[in-house]
C-alpha distance (Angstrom), angle and dihedral (degrees) to the residues before:
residue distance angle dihedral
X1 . . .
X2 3.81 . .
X3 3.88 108.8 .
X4 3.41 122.7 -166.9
X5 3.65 140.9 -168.1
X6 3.91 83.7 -110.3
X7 3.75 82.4 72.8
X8 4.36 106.7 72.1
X9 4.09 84.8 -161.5
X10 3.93 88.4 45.0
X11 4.01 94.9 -130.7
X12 3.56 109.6 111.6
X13 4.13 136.4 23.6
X14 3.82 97.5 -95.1
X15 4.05 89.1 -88.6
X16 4.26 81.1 103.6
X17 4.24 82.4 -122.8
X18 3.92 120.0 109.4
X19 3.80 119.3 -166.7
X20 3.32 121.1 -149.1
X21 3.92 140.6 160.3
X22 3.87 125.1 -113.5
X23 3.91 101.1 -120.9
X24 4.12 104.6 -140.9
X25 4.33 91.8 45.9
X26 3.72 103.6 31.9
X27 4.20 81.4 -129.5
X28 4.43 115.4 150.3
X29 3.63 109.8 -128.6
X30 4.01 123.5 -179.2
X31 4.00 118.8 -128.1
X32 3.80 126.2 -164.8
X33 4.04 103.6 -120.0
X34 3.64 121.6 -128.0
X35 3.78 93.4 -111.2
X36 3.95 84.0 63.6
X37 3.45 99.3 61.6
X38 3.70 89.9 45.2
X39 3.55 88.2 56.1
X40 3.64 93.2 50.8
X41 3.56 95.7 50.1
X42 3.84 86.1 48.5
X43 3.58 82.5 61.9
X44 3.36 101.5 50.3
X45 3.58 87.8 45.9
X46 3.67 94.4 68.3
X47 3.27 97.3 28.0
X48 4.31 88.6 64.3
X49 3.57 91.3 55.9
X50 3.36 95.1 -153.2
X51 4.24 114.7 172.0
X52 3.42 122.2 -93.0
X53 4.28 91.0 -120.3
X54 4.25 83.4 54.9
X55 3.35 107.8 46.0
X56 3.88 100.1 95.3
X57 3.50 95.6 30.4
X58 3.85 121.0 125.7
X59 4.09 143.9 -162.7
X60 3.85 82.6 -123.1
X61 3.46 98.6 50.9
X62 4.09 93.8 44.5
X63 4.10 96.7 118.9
X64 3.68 113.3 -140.1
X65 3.87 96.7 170.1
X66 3.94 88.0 74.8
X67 3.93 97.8 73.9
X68 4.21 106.7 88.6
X69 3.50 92.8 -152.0
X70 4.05 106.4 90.7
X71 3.87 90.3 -152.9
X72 3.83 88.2 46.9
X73 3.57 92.5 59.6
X74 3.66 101.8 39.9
X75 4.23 79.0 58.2
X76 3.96 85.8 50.2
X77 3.83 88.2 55.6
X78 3.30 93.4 47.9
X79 3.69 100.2 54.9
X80 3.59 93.1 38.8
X81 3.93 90.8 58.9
X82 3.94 92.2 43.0
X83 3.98 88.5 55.4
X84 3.96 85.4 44.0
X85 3.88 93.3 55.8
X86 4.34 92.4 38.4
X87 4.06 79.7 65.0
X88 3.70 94.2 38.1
X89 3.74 84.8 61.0
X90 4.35 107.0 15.6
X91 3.91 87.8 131.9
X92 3.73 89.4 72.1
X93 3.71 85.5 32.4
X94 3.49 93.0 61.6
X95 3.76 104.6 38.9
X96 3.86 80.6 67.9
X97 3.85 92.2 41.4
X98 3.78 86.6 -130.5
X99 3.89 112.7 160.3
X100 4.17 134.6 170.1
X101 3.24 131.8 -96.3
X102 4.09 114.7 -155.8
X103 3.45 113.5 -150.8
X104 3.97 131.5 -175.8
X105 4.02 127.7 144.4
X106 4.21 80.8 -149.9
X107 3.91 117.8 89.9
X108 3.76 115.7 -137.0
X109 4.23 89.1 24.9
X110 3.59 93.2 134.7
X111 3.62 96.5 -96.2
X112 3.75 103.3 132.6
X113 3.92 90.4 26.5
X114 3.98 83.9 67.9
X115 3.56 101.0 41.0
X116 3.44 97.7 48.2
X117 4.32 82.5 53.9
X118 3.10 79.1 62.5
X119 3.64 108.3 55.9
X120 4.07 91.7 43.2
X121 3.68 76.6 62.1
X122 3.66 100.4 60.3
X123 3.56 91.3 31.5
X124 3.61 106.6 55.9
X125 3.99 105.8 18.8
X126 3.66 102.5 25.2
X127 3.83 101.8 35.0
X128 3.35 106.7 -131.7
X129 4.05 119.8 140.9
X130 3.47 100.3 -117.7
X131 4.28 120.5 -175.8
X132 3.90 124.6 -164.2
X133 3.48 128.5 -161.0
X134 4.18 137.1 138.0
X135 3.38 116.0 -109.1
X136 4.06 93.6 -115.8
X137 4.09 96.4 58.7
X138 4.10 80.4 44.4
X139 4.13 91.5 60.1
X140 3.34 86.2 35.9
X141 4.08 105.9 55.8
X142 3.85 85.7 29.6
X143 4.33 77.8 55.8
X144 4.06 89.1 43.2
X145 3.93 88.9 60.6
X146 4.13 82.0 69.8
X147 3.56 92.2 74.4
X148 3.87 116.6 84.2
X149 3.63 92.3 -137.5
X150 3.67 92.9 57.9
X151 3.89 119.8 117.8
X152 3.72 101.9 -141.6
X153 4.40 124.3 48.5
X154 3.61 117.5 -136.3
X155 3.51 102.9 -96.0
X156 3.83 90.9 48.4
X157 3.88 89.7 62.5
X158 4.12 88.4 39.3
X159 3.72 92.6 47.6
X160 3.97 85.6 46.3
X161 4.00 89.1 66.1
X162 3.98 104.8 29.7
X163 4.00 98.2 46.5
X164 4.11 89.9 49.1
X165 3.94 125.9 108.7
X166 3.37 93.2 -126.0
X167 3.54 141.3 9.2
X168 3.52 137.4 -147.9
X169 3.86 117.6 -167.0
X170 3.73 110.0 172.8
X171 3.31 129.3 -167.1
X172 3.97 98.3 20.0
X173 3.88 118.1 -174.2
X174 4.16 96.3 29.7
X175 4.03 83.0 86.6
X176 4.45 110.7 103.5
X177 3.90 95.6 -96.7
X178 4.21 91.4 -131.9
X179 3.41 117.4 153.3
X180 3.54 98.2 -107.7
X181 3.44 91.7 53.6
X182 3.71 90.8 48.5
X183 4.07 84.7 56.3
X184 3.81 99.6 49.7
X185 4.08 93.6 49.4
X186 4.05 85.4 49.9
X187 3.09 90.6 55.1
X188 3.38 100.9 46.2
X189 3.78 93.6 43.2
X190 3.45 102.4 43.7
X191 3.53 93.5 50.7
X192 3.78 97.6 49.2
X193 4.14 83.8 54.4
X194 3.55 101.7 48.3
X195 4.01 77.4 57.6
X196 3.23 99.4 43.2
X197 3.52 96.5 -119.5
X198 4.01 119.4 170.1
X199 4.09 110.6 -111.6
X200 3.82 115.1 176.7
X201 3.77 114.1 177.9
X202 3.75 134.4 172.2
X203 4.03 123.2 -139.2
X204 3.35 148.5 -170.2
X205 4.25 91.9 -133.3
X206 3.26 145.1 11.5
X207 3.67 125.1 -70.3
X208 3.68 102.9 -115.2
X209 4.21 83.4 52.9
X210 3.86 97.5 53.1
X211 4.09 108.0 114.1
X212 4.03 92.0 -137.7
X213 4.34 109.7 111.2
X214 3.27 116.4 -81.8
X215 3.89 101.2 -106.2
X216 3.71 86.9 65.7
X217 3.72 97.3 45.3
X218 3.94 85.3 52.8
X219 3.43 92.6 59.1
X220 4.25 94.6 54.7
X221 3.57 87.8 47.3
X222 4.19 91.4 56.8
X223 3.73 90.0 37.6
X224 3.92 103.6 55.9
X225 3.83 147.0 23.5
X226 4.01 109.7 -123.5
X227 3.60 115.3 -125.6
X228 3.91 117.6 -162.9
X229 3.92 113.3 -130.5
X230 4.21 124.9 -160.7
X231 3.88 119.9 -84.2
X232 3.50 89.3 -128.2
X233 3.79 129.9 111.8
X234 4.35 88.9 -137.0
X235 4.11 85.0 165.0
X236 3.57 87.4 70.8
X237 4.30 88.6 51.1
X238 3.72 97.2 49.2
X239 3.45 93.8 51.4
X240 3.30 92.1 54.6
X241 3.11 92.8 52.3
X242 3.56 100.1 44.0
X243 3.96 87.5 55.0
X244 3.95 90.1 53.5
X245 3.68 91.6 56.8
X246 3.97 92.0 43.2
X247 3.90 83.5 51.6
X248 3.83 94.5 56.5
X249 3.62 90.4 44.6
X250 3.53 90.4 55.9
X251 3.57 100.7 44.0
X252 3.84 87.3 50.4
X253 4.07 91.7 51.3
X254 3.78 85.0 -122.2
């Protein structure tokens, strides 16, 4: 093994590959270095996306005790523990390419706060590649692709969002229901479900009442298990809560 100073662990000549020899048979084997999979995970990093105010978020750490309404928060619970127990058991999940769908009429509910838990999940302990985006800047850099100056075709952007682990489509439903947009999230969804590809999204209603055609609207309901969120805008609360603790701070020259 030649290590370099390419390497930050010291194990391998920058190439990310160690070689080293199998003691009882004398045999030369190849072994991904350290500093490869931190690459890779690097990569998947940016790939995801994910906003800078989600990145470190957890399932664990989603707060249900901050919604006033009792009911609210007993709902909270509830979803939090259903997205716990989809992780518990996302192998079995997967094989049947069966993702969530987050659903609450109430901006700031916790919707996307959850689902993005989720995907740091799958991202960072379970391994999966995992990509977020709403479905607005989707149309729209799938719209970009139109212009001949653009950097990316179509089906580069397309392929970027069907071929993934794990999707993230947030906000669902908010999109103009045209027909060609109607056509390019078919196509999208219906081939990440006949390969049982992972889709979580987060919505503002419930499937049956989204406005897109019904073939579409088929497909989320095969894809994903609907998970009820709080009508309560809890952004709003934390915020406010945040700001009161800033406030003391500051009063306190801390």
């Amino acid at each position: 093994m030649n290590a370099t100073s390419d390497c930050p662990y010291g194990q391998c000549d920058g190439t990310g590959i160690i070689h080293l020899v199998e003691k009882k048979t004398g045999i030369l084997y190849d072994a991904f270095c350290q500093c490869h999979k931190d690459a890779m995970q690097k990569n998947r990093l940016k790939f995801a996306d994910i906003p800078t105010e989600f990145t470190g978020l957890t399932v664990n750490s989603f707060e249900v005790n901050c919604y006033e309404n009792e009911s609210n928060t007993q709902l909270a619970r509830k979803a939090k523990q259903m997205t716990a127990n989809y992780i518990r058991s996302f192998e079995e999940f997967e094989r049947d390419g069966k993702g969530i769908y987050f659903y609450s009429k109430t901006r700031g509910s916790g919707k996307t706060r959850l689902a993005v838990s989720l995907g740091n999940v799958l991202l960072n302990t379970i391994g999966r590649q995992v990509k977020f985006i709403t479905s607005i800047d989707l149309l729209q850099e799938i719209k970009n692709t139109y212009n001949k100056d653009t950097e990316y075709t179509e089906s580069q952007v397309i392929e970027s969002v069907t071929d993934v682990d794990v999707l993230i489509i947030d906000d669902i439903g908010v999109e103009n229901k045209t027909p060609w947009v109607n056509e390019i999230l078919f196509g999208i969804f219906d081939n990440r479900m006949k390969h049982s590809k992972i889709t979580i999204f987060t919505s503002n209603c419930e499937i049956e009442n989204l406005e897109h055609d019904e073939r579409l609207k088929s497909r989320i309901f095969k894809m994903c298990i609907p998970i009820k969120m709080p009508e309560e805008d809890v952004r709003k609360a934390i915020a406010r809560k945040e700001n009161e603790e800033l406030q003391i701070r500051l009063m306190e020259g801390k």
